[in-house]
PASEBA-1860 file (N, C-alpha, C; in nm, 3 decimals):
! residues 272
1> XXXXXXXX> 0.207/-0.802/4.087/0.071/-0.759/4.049/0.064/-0.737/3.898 ~ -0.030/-0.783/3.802/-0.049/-0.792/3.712/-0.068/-0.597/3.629 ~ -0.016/-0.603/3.497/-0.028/-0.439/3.510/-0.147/-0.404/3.453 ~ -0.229/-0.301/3.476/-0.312/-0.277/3.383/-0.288/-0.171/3.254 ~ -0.416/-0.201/3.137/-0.390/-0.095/3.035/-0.387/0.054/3.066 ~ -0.322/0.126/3.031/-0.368/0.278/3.020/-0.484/0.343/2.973 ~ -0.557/0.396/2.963/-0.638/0.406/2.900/-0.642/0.505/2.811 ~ -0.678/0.532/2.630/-0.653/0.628/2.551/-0.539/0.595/2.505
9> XXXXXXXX> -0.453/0.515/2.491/-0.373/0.433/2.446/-0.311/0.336/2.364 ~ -0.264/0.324/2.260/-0.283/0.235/2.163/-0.157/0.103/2.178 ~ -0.210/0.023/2.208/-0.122/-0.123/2.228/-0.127/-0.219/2.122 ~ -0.008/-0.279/2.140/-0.015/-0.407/2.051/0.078/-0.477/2.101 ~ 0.079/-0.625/2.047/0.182/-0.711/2.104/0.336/-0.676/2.076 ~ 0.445/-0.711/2.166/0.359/-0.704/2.322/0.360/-0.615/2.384 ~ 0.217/-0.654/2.437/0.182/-0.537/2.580/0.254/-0.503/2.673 ~ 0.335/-0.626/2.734/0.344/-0.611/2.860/0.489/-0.527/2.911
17> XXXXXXXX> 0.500/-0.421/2.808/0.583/-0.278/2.838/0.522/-0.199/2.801 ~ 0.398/-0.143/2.831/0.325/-0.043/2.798/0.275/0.002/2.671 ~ 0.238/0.074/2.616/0.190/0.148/2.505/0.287/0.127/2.465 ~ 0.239/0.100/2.288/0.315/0.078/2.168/0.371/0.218/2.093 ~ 0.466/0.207/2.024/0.524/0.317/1.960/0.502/0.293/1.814 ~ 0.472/0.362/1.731/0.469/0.354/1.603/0.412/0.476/1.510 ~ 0.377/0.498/1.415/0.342/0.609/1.359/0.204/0.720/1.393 ~ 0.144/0.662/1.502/0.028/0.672/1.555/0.037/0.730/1.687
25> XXXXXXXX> 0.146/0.700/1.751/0.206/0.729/1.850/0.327/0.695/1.926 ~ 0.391/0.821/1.981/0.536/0.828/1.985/0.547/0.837/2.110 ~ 0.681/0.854/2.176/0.722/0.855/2.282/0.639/0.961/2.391 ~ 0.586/0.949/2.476/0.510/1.013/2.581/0.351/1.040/2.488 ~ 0.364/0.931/2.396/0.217/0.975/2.368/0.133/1.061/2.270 ~ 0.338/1.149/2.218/0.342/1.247/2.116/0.264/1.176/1.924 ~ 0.192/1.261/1.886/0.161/1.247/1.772/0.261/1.315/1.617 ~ 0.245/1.287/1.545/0.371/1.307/1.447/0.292/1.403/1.336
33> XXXXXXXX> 0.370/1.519/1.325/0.262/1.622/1.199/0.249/1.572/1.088 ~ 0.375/1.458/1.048/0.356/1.488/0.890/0.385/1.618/0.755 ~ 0.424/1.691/0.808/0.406/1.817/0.741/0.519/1.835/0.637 ~ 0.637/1.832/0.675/0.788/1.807/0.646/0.846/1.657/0.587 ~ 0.781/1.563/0.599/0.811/1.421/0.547/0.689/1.385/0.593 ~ 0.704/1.255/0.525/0.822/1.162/0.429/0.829/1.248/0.329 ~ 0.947/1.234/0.231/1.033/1.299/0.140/0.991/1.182/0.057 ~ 0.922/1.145/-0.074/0.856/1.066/-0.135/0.914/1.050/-0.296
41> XXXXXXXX> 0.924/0.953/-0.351/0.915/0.943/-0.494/0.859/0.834/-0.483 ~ 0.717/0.822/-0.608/0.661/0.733/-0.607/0.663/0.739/-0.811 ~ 0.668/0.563/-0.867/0.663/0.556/-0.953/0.575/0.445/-0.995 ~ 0.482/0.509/-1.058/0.319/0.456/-1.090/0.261/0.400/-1.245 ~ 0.221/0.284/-1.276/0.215/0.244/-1.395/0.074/0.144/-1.382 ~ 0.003/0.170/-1.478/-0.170/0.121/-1.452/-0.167/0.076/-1.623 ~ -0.239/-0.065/-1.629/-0.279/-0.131/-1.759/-0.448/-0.123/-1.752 ~ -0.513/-0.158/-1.863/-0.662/-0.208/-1.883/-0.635/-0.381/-1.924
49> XXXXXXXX> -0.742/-0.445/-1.794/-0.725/-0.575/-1.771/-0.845/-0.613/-1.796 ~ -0.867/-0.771/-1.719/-0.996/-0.836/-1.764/-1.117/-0.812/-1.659 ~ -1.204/-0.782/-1.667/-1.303/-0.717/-1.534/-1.354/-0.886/-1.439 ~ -1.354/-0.985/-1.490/-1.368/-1.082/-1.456/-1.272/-1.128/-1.358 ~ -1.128/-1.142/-1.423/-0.983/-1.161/-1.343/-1.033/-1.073/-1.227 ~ -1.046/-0.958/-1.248/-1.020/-0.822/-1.089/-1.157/-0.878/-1.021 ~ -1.235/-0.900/-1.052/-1.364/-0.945/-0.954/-1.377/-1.028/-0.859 ~ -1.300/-1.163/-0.952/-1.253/-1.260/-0.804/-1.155/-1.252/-0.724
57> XXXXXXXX> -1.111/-1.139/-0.699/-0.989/-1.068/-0.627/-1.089/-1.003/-0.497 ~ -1.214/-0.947/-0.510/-1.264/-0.865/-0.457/-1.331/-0.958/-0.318 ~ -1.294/-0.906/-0.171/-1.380/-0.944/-0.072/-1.483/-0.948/-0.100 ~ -1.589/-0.987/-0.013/-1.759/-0.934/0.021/-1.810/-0.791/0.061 ~ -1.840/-0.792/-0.009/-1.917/-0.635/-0.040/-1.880/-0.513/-0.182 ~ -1.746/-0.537/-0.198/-1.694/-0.513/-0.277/-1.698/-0.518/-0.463 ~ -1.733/-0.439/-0.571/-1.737/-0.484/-0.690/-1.705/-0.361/-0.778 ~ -1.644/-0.416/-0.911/-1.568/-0.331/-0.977/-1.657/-0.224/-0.991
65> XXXXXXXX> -1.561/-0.100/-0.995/-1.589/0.039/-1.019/-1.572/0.065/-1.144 ~ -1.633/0.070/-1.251/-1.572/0.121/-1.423/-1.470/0.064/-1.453 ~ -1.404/0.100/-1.598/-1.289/0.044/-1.625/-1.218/-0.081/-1.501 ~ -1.143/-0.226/-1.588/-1.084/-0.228/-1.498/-0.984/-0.248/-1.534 ~ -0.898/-0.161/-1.484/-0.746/-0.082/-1.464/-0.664/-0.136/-1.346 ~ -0.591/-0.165/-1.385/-0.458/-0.243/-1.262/-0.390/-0.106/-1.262 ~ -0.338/-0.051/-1.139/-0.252/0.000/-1.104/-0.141/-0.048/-1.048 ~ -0.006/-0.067/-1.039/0.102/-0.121/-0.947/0.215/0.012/-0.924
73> XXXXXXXX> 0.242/0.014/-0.804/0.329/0.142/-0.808/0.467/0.137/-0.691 ~ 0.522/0.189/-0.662/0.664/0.168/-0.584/0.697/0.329/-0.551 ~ 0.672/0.351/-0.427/0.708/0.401/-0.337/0.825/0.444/-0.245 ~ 0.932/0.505/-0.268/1.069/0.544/-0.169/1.066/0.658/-0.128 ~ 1.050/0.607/0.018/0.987/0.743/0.116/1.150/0.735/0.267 ~ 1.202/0.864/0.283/1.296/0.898/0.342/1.255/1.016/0.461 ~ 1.332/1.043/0.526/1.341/1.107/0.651/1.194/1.111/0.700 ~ 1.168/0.958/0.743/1.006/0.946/0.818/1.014/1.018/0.993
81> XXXXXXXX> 0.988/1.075/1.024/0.929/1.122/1.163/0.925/1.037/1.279 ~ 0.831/0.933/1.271/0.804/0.829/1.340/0.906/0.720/1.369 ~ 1.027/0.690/1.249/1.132/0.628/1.239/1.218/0.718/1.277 ~ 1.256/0.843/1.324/1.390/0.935/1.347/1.469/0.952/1.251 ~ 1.366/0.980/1.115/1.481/1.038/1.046/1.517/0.901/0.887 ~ 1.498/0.805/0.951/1.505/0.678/0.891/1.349/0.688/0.790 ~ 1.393/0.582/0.621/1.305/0.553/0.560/1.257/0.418/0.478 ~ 1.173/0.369/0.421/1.154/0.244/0.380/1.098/0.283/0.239
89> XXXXXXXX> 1.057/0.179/0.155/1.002/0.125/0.047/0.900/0.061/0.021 ~ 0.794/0.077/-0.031/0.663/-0.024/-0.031/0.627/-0.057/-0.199 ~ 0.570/-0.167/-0.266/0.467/-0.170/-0.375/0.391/-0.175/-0.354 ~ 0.297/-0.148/-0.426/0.123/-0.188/-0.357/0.057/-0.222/-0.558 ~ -0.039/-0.258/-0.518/-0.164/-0.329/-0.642/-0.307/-0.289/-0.606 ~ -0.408/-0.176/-0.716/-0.469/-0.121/-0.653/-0.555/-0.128/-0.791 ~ -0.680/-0.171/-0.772/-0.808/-0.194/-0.835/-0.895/-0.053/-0.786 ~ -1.006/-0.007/-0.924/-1.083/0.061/-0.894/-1.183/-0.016/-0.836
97> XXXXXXXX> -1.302/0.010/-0.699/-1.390/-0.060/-0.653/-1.511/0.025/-0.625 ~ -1.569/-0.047/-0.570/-1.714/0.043/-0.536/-1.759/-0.099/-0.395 ~ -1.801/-0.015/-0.286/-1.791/-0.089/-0.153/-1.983/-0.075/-0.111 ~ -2.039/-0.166/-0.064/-2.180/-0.124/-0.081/-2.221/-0.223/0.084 ~ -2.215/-0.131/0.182/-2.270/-0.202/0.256/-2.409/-0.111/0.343 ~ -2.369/-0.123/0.500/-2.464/0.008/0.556/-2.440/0.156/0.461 ~ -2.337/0.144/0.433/-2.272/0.263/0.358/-2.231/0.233/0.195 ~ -2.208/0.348/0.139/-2.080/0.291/0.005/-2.032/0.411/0.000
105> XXXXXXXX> -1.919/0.304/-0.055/-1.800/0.406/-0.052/-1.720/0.351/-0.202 ~ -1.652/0.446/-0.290/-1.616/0.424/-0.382/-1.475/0.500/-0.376 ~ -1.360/0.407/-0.424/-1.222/0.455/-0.454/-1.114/0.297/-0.472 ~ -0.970/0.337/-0.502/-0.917/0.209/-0.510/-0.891/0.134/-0.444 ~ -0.925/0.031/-0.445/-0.869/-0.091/-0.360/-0.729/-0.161/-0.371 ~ -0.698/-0.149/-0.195/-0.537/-0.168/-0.211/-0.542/-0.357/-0.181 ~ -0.521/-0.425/-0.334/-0.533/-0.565/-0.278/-0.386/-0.644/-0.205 ~ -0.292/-0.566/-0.234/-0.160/-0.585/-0.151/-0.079/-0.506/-0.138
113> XXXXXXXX> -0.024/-0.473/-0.022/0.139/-0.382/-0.019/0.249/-0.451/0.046 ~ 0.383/-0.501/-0.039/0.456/-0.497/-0.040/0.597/-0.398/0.067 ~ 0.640/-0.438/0.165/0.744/-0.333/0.218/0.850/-0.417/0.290 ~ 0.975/-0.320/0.244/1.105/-0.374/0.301/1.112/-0.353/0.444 ~ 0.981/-0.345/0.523/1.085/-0.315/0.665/0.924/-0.366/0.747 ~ 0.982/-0.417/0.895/0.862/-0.508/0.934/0.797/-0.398/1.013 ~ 0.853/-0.294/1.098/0.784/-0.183/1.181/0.699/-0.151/1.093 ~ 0.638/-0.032/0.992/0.516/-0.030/0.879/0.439/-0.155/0.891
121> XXXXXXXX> 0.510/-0.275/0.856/0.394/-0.385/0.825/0.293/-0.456/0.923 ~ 0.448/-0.425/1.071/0.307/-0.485/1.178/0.193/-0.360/1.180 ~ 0.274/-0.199/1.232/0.201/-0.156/1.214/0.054/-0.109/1.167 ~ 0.087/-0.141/1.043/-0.003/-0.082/0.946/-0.106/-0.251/0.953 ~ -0.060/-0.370/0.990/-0.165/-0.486/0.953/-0.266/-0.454/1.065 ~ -0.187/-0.440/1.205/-0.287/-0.488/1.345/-0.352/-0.356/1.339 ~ -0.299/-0.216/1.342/-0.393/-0.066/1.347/-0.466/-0.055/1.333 ~ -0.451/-0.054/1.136/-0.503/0.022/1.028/-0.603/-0.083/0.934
129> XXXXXXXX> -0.539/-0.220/0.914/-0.589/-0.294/0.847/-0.550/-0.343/0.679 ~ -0.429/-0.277/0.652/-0.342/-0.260/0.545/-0.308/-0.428/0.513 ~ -0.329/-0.458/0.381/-0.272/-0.582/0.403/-0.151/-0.536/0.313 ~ -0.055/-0.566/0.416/0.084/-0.591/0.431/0.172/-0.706/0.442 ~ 0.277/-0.735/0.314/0.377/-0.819/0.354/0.488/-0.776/0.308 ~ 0.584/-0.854/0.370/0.709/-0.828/0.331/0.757/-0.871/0.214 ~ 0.897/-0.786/0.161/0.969/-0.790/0.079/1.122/-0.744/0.059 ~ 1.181/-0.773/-0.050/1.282/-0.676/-0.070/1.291/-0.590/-0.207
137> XXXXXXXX> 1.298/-0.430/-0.140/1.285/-0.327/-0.233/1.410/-0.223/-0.265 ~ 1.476/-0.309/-0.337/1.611/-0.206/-0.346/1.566/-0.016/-0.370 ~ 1.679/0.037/-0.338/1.644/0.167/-0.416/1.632/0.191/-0.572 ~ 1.546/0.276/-0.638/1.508/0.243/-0.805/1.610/0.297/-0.847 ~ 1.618/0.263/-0.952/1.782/0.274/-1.076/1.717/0.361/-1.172 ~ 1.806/0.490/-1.142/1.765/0.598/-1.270/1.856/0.590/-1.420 ~ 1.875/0.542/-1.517/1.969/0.571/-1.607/1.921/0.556/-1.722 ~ 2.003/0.641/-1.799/1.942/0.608/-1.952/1.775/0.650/-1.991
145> XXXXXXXX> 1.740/0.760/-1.901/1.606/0.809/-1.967/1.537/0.676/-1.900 ~ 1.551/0.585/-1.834/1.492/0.487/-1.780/1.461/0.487/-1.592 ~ 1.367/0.478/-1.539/1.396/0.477/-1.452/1.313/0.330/-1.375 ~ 1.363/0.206/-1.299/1.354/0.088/-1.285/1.338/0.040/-1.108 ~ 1.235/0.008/-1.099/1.210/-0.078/-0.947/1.152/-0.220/-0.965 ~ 1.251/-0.285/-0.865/1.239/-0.399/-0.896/1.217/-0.469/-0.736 ~ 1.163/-0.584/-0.728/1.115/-0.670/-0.589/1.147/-0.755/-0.562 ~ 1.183/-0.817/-0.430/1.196/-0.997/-0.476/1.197/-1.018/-0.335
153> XXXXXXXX> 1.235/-1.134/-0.320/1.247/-1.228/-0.165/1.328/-1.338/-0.162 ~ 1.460/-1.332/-0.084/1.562/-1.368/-0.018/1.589/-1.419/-0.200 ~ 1.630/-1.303/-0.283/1.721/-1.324/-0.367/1.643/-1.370/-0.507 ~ 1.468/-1.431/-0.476/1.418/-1.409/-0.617/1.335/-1.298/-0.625 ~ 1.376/-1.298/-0.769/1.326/-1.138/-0.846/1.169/-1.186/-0.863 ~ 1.101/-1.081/-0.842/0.947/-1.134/-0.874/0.838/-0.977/-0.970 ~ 0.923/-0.873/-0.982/0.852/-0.761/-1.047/0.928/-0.680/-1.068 ~ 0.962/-0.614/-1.183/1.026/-0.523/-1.241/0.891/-0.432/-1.308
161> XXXXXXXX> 0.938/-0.333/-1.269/0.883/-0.215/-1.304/0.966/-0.068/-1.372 ~ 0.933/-0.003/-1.478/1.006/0.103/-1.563/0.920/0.164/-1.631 ~ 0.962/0.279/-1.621/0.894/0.420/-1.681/1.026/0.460/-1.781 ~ 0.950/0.485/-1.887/1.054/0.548/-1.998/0.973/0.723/-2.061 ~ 1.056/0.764/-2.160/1.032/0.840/-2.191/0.915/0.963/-2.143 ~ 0.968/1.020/-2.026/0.951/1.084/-1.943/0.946/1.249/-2.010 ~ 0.795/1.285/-1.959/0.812/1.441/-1.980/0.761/1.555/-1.886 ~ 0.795/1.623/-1.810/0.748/1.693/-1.703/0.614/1.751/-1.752
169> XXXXXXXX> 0.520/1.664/-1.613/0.378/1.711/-1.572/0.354/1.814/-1.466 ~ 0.222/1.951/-1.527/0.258/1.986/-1.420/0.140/2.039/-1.371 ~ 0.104/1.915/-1.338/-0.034/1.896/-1.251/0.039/1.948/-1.088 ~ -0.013/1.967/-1.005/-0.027/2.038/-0.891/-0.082/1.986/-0.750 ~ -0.145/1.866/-0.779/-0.217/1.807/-0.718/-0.183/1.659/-0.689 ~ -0.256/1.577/-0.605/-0.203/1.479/-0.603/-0.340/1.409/-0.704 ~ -0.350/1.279/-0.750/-0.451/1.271/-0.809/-0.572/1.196/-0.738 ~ -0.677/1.229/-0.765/-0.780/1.186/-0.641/-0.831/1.017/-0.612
177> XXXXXXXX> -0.867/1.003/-0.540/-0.905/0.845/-0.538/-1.040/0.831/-0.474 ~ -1.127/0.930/-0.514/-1.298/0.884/-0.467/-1.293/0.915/-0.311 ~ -1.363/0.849/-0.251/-1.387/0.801/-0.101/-1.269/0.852/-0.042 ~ -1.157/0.774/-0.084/-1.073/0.710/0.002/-1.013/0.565/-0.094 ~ -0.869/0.513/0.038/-0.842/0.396/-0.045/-0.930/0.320/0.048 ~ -0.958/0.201/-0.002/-1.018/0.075/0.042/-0.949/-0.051/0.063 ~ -0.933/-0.106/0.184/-0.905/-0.238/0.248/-1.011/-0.336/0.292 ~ -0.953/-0.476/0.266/-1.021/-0.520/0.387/-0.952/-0.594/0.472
185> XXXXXXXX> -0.965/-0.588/0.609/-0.917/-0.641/0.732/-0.954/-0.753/0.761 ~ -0.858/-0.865/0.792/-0.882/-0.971/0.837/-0.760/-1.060/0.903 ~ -0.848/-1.117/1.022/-0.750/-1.147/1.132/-0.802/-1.324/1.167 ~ -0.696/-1.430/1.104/-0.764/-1.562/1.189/-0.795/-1.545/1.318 ~ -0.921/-1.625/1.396/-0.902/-1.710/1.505/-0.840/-1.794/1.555 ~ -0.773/-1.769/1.659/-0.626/-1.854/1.692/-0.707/-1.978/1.781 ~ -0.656/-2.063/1.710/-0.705/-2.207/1.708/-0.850/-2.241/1.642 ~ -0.927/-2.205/1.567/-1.054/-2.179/1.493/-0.962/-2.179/1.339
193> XXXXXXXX> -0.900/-2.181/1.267/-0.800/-2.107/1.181/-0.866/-2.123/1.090 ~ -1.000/-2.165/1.035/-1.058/-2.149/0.905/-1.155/-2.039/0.961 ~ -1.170/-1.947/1.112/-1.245/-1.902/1.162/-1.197/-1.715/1.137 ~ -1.229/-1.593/1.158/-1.207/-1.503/1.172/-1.218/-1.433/1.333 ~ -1.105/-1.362/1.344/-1.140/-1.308/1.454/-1.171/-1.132/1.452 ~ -1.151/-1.112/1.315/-1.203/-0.994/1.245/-1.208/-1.018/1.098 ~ -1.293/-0.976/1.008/-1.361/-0.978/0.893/-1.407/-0.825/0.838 ~ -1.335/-0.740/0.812/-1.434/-0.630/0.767/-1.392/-0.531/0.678
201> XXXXXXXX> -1.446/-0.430/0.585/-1.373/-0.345/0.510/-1.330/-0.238/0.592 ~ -1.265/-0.153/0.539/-1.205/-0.044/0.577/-1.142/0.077/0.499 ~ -1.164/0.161/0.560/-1.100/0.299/0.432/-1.025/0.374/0.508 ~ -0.923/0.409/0.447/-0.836/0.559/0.462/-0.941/0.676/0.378 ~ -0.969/0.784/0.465/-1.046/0.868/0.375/-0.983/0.986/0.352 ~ -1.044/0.980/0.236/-0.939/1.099/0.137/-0.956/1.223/0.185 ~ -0.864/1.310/0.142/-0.856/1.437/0.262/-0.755/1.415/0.316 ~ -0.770/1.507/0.436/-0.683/1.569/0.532/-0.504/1.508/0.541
209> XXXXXXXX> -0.491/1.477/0.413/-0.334/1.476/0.441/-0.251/1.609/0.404 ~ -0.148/1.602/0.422/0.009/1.704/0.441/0.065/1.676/0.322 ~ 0.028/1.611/0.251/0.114/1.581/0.119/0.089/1.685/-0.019 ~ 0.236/1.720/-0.043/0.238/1.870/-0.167/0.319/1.763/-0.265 ~ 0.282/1.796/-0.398/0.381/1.745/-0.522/0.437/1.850/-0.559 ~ 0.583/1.810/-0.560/0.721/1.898/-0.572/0.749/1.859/-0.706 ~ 0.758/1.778/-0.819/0.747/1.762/-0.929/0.689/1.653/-0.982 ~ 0.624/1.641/-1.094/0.576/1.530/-1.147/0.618/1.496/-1.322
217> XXXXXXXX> 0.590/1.358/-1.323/0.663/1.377/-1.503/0.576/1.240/-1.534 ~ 0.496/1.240/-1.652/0.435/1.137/-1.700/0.530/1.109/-1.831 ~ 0.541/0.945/-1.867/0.605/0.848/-1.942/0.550/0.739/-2.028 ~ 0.622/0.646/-2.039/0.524/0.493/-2.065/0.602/0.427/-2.016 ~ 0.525/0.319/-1.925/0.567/0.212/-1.817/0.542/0.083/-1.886 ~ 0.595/-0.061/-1.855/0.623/-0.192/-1.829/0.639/-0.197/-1.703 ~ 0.557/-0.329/-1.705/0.510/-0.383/-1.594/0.521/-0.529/-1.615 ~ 0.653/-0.627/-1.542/0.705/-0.756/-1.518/0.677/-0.866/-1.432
225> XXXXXXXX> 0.571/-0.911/-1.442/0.561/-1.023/-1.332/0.647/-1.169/-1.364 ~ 0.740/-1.226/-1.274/0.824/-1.331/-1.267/0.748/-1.454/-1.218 ~ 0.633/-1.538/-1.271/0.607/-1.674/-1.273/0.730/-1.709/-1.147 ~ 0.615/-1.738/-1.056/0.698/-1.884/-0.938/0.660/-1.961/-0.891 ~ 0.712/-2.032/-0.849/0.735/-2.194/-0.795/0.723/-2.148/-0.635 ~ 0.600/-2.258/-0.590/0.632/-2.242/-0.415/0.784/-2.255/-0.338 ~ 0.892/-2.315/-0.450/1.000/-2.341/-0.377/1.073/-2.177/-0.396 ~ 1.015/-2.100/-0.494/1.086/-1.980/-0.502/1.035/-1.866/-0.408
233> XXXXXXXX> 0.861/-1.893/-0.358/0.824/-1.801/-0.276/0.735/-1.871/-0.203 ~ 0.755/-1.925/-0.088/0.696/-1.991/-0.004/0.565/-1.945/0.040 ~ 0.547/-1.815/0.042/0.441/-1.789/0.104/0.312/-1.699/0.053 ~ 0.378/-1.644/-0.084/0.332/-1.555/-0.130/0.341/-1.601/-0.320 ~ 0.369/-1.692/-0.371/0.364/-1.703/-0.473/0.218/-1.738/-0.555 ~ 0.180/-1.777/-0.518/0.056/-1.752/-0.598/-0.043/-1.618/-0.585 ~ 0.011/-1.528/-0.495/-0.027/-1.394/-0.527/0.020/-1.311/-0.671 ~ 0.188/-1.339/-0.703/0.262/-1.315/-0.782/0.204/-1.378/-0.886
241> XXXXXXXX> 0.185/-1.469/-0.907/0.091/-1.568/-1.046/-0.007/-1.475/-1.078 ~ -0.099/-1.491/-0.966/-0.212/-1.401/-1.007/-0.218/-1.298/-1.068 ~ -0.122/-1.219/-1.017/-0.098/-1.068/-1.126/-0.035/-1.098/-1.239 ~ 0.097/-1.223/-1.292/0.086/-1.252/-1.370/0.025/-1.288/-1.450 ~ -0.047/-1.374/-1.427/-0.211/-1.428/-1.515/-0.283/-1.270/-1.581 ~ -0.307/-1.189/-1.512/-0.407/-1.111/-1.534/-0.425/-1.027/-1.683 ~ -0.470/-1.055/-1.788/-0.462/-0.996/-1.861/-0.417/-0.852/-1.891 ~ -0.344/-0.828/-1.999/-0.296/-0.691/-2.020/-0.378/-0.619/-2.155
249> XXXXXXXX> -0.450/-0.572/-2.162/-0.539/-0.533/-2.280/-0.434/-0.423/-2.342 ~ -0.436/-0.336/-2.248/-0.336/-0.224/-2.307/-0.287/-0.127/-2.160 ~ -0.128/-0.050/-2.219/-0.095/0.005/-2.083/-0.144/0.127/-2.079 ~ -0.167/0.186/-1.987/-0.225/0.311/-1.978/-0.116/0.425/-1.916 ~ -0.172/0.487/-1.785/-0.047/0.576/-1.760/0.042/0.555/-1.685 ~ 0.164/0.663/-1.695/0.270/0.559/-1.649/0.285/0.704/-1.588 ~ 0.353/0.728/-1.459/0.430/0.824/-1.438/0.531/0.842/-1.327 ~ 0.606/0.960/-1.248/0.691/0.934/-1.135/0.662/1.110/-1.097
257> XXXXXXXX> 0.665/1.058/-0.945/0.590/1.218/-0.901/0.700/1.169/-0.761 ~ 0.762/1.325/-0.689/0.782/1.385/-0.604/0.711/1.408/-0.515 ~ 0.727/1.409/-0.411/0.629/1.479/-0.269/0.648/1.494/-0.186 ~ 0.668/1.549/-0.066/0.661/1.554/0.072/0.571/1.614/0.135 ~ 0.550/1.556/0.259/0.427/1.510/0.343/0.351/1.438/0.369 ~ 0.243/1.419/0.472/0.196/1.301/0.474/0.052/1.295/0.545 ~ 0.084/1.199/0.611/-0.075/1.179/0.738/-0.035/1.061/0.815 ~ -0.100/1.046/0.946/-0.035/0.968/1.003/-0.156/0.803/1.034
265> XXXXXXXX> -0.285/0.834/0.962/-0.381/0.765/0.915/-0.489/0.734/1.094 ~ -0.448/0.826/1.113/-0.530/0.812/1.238/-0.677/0.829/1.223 ~ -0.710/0.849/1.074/-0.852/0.863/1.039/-0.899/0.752/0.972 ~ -0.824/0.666/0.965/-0.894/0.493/0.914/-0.998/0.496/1.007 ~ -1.109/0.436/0.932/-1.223/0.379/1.041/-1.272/0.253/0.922 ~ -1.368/0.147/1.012/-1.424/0.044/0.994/-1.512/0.132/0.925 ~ -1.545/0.069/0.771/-1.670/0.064/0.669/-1.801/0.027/0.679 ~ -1.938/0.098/0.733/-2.008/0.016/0.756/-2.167/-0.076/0.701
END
């Protein structure tokens, strides 16, 4: 006999062993506080670019918010909850936007994240709506008043990132992002493939997370994009171009902040 869904339940492929496990939900159904981890260092570096370049980046509905400012940042987050204890690595690339539909909503737009581990990425693509791909994100190299994260895939380097001359900030807060961050979700039609089988924006809204900054220190950052060849990144290289291409007018702030806590994003909703 064929099984049916549970109902109140969150599934994904595959189904056909019951309810899915992931940061959303855990074994018997349990939800995860967040309160205590992830254990976080994130190191953050934003230029002033060309407002033109960031525009044709932008879905439908979507258009620049003021300044436009590239952010790129790298993320090493440890003793996750949802993983037992276990942690991963992400980059992400994040434009200021302004979202104008039934609604608007204004904050940054996450146009890619980067992560070393595939649980987060299915996660976070089919859930939440995160566009997520993979990578490899060593742990960052502190030395020499330097501190260095770098990316690549099956062995090419594609972004180096460094914060120098570092001086303890001591802001208190995390820093705000409007609305919320902003995505947009999109899923081919399987066999339709120039077709959608979802199309739409989406926000994490700002608020209600668990996350405290345990120290912070602002610097000046470089920011490395590695020019490639489809034979060097099959699938993703002309994403990498693109941020290469993008004009650098001037760098702005650079910094590396501490944190623990979190949210488990169960408050994403469709934009409307």
């Amino acid at each position: 006999m064929p099984y049916e869904f549970e109902p109140h339940k969150l599934y994904r492929m595959p189904t056909h062993f019951g309810p899915s496990l992931g940061p959303r939900q855990g074994p018997g159904g349990r939800t995860f506080a967040c309160v205590d981890n992830p254990k976080s260092t994130t190191v953050s570096v934003s230029f002033l670019s060309n407002s033109d370049q960031l525009s044709a980046l932008l879905p439908p509905g979507f258009t620049l918010d003021g300044e436009p400012v590239v952010t790129v940042y790298a993320t090493y987050m440890t003793e996750i909850e949802w993983l037992a204890g276990r942690g991963y690595n992400v980059v992400g690339v994040t434009i200021p936007v302004v979202y104008e539909g039934k609604e608007t909503a204004r904050g940054p737009f996450l146009t890619i994240l980067w992560e070393n581990l595939a649980d987060p990425i299915i996660t976070g693509r089919e859930d939440i709506g995160y566009s997520k791909i993979y990578c490899e994100i060593p742990e960052l190299r502190c030395f020499d008043g330097r501190i260095n994260c770098l990316a690549s895939w099956l062995g090419f380097s594609f972004l180096d990132l460094s914060v120098t001359d570092l001086n303890q900030d001591d802001s208190e807060m995390v820093s705000p992002v409007g609305d919320g961050i902003l995505h947009y979700k999109y899923i081919p039609k399987t066999g339709e493939w120039d077709q959608a089988d979802c199309a739409y924006a989406v926000i994490t809204p700002a608020g209600g997370s668990r996350v405290r900054v345990l120290e912070s220190w602002k610097g000046e950052g470089t920011i490395h994009w590695h020019r490639s060849r489809w034979e060097d990144l099959p699938t993703f290289y002309n994403v990498v171009n693109t941020f290469a291409d993008l004009e650098v007018q001037q760098m702005s702030d650079a910094s590396v902040t501490k944190t623990i806590g979190g949210r488990d994003l169960r408050d994403q909703r469709i934009l409307g």
